[in-house]
PAGU-26721 format. One line per 2 residues: their letters; for each residue x, y, z of N, C-alpha, C. Coordinates in steps of 0.02 Angstrom, whole numbers. Atoms other than C-alpha are relative to their C-alpha. Layout:
REM PAGU-26721
a = X,Y,Z,X,Y,Z,X,Y,Z | ...
END
This chain:
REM PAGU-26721
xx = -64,-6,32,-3051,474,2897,30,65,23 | -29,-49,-21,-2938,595,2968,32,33,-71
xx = -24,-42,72,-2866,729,2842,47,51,59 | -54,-28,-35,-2701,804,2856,4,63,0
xx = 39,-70,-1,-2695,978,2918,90,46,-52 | -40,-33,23,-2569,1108,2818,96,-21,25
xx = -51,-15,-38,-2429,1096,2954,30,-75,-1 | 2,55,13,-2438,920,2957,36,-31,-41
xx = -35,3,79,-2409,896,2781,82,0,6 | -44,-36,-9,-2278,1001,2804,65,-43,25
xx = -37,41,-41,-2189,887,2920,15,-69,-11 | -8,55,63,-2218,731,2827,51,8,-60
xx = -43,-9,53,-2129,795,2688,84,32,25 | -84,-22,-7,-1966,858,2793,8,-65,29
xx = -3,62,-12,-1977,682,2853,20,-46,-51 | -4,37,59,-1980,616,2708,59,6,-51
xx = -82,-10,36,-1828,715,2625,82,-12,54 | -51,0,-41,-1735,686,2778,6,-80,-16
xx = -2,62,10,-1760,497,2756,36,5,-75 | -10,-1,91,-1722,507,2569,89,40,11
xx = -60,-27,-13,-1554,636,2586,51,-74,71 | -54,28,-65,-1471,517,2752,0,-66,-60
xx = -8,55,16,-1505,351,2640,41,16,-38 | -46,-9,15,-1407,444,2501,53,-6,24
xx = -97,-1,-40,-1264,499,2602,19,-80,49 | -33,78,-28,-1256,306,2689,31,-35,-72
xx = -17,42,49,-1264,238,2508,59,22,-33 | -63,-3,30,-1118,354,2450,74,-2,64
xx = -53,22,-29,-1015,319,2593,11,-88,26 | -24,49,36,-1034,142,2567,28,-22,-50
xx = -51,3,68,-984,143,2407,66,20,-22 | -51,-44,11,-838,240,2436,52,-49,63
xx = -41,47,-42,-771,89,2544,55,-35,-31 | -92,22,21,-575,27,2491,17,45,-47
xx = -32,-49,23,-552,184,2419,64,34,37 | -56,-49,-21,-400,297,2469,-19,59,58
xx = 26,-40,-43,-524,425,2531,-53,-8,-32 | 56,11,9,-712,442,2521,-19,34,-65
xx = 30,-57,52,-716,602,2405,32,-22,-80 | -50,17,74,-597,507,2263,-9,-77,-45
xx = 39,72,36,-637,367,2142,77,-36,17 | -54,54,24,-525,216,2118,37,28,-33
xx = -45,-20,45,-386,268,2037,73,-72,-9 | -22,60,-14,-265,130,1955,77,7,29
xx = -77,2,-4,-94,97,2028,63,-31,-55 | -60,15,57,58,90,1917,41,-68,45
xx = -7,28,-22,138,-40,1921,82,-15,-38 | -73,11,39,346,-75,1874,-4,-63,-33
xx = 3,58,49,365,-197,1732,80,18,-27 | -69,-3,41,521,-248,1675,-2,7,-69
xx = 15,-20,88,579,-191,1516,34,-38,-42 | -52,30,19,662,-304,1400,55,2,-57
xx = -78,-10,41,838,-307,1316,-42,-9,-90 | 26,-1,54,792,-246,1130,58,-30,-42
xx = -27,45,26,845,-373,1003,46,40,-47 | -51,-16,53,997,-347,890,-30,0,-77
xx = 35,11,44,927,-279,733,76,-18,-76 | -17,15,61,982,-338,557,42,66,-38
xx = -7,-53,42,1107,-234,439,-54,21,-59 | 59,-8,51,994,-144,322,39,-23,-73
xx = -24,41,60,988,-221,158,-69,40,-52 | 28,-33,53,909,-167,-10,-45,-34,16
xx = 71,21,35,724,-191,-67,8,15,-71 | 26,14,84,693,-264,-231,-67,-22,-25
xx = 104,-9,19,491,-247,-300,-1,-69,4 | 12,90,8,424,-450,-310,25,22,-92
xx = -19,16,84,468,-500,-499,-71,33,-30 | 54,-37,46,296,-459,-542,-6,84,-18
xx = -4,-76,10,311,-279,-511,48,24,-37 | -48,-30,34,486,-254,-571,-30,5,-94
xx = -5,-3,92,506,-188,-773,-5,-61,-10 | -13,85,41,504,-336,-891,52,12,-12
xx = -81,27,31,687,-302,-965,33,-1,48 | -63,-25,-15,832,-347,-892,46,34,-23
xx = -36,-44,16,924,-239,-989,-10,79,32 | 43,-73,-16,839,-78,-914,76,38,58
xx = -38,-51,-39,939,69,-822,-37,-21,79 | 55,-19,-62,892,109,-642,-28,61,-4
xx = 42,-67,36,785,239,-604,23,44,64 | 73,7,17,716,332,-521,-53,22,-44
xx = 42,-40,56,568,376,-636,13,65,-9 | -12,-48,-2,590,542,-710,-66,23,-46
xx = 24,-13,68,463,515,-868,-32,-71,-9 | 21,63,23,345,395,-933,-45,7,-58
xx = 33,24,55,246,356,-1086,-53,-37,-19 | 54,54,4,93,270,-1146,0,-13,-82
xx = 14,24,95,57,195,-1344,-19,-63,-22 | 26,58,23,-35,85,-1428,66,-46,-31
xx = -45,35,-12,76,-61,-1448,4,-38,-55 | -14,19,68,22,-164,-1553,-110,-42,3
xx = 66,8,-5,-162,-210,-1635,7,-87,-38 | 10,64,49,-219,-395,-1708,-65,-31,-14
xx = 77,15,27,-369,-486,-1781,-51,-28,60 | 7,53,-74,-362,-591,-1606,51,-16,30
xx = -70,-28,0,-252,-609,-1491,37,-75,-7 | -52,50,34,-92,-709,-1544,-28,-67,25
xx = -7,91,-39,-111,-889,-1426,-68,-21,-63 | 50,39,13,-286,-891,-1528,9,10,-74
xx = -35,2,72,-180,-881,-1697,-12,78,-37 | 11,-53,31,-217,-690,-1735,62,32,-35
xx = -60,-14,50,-102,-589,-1858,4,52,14 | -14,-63,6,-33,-413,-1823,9,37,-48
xx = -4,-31,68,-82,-309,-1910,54,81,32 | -59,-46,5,60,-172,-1948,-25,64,-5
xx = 11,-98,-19,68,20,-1898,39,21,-33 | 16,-30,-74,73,146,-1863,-65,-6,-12
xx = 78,20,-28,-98,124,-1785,-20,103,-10 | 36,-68,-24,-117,338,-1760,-25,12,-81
xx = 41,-35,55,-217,438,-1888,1,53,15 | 19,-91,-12,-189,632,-1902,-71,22,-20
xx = 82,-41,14,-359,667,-1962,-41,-1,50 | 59,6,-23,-454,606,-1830,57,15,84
xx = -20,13,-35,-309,629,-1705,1,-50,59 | 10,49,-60,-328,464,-1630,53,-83,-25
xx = -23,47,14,-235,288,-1620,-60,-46,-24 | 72,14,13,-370,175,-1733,6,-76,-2
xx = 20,75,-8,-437,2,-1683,-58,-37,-35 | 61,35,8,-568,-98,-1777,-37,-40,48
xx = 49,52,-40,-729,-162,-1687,23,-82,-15 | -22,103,19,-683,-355,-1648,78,-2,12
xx = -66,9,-8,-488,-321,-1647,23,-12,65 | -58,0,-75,-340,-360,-1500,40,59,12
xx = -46,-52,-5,-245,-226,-1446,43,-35,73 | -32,0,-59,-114,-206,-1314,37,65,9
xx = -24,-87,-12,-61,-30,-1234,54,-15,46 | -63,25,-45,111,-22,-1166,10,82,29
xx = -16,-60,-21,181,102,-1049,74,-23,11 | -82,14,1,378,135,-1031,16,49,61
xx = -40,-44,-48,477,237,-879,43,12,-27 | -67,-33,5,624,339,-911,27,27,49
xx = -28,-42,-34,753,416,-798,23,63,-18 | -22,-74,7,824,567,-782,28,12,-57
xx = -42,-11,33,938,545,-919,-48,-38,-62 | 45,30,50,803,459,-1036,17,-65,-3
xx = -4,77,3,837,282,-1022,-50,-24,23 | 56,47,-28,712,155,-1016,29,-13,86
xx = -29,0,-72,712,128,-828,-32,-50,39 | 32,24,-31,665,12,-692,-49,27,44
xx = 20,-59,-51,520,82,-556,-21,-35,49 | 31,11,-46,453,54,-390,-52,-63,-3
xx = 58,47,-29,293,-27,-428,-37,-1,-78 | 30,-3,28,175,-62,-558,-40,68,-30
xx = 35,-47,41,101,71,-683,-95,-4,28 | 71,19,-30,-90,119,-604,-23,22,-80
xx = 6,-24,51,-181,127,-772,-87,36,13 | 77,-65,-13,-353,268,-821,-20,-25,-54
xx = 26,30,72,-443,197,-960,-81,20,-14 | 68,-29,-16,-589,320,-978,-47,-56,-53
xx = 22,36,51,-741,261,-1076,22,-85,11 | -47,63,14,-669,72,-1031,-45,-56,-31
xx = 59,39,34,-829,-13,-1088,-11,-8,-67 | 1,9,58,-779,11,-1265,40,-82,20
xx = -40,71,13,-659,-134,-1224,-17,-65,55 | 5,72,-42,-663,-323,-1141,100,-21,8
xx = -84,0,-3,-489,-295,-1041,16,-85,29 | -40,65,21,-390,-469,-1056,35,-8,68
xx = -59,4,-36,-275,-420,-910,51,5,-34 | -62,-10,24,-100,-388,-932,76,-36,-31
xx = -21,78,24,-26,-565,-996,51,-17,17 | -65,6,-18,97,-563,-864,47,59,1
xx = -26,-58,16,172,-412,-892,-31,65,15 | 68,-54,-35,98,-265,-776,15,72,-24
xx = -31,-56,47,181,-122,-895,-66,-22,-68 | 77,9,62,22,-188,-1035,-61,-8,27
xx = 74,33,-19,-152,-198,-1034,-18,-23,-90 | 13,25,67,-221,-310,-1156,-95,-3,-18
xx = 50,-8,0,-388,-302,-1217,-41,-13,-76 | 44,-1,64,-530,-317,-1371,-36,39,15
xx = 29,-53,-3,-616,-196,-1438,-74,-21,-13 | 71,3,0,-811,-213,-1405,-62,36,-50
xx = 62,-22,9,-905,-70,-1448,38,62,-56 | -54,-73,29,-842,80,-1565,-30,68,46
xx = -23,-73,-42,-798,257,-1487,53,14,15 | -60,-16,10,-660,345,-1437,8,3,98
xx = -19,13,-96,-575,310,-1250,57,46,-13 | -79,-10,-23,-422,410,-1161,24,-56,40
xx = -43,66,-49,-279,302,-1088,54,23,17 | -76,-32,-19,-145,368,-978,19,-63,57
xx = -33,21,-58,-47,296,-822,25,34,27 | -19,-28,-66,27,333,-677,71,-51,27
xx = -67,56,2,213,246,-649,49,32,69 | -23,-20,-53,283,296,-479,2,73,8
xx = 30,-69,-30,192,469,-450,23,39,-93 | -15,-45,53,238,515,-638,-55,-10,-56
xx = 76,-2,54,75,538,-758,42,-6,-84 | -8,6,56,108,472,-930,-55,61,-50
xx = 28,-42,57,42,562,-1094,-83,-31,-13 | 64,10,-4,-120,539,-1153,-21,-19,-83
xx = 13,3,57,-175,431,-1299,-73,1,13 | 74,-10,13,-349,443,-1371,-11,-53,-58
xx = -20,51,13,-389,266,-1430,-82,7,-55 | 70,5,27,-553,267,-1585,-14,-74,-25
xx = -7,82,32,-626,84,-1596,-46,26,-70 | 51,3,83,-725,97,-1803,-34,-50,1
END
């Protein structure tokens, strides 16, 4: 077995990077074939596109909320919001469709500073908008309502009417309840179910 001597080696291996370096440089100047030039990638060409005649737009015309969002009265001012309100509305044994009786307020209590619900009762919490000038008012969009604590109650939904939330009272404790009526934060009741 022959064994390779230092120099040898030596020569093998510039052989070997010379083979290795020339196959590179063939393989990147193949690859660099229907290019522009060798040293530059593909680049895409623009291309002119016609542009077309922009359509005749519409006179602008008002936006009016869907019916669901608008206030419930038609009697109401416009707005825009300036002021809004929250209050217990009204409480009952059950609610009305299932023959319950209202019972008569005022619902608040100064002693305990809170509006007061019996465990088992109906309630319904209304919120109102005002304008600038204090008139009930129409607004934008639906009231977002905060109903801390909300697990005292089993909320009903708003029975059509997205200015109420309707609800029974579950568990006793005391909840806050505000809203939010086109960026304007109502007051803040503090609702105790007994």
């Amino acid at each position: 077995m022959h064994s390779q001597t230092h120099s040898e080696r030596s020569v093998t291996m510039k052989r070997t990077w010379s083979w290795i370096l020339i196959s590179f440089a063939v393989a990147m100047i193949v690859s660099s074939c229907g290019s522009d030039s060798p040293t530059t990638p593909n680049t895409p060409v623009a291309v002119a596109t016609a542009t077309p005649t922009p359509a005749a737009t519409a006179a602008p015309t008002a936006t009016v909320p869907p019916a669901e969002q608008q206030a419930p009265n038609e009697d109401e001012h416009p707005g825009p919001v300036a002021s809004a309100k929250v209050r217990l509305y009204a409480v009952a044994s059950k609610p009305p469709n299932q023959g319950g009786e209202v019972r008569s307020g005022p619902y608040y209590d100064p002693n305990s500073d809170t509006d007061v619900v019996r465990l088992g009762e109906f309630l319904v919490i209304d919120t109102t908008a005002f304008n600038a000038a204090g008139q009930k008012c129409q607004t934008n969009g639906p009231p977002q309502w905060t109903i801390e604590n909300s697990g005292l109650f089993e909320i009903l939904g708003n029975g059509g009417n997205p200015f109420h939330v309707r609800a029974n009272a579950r568990r006793k404790g005391t909840t806050a309840v505000y809203a939010t009526v086109d960026g304007f934060r109502t007051n803040i009741i503090n609702i105790e179910i007994r």
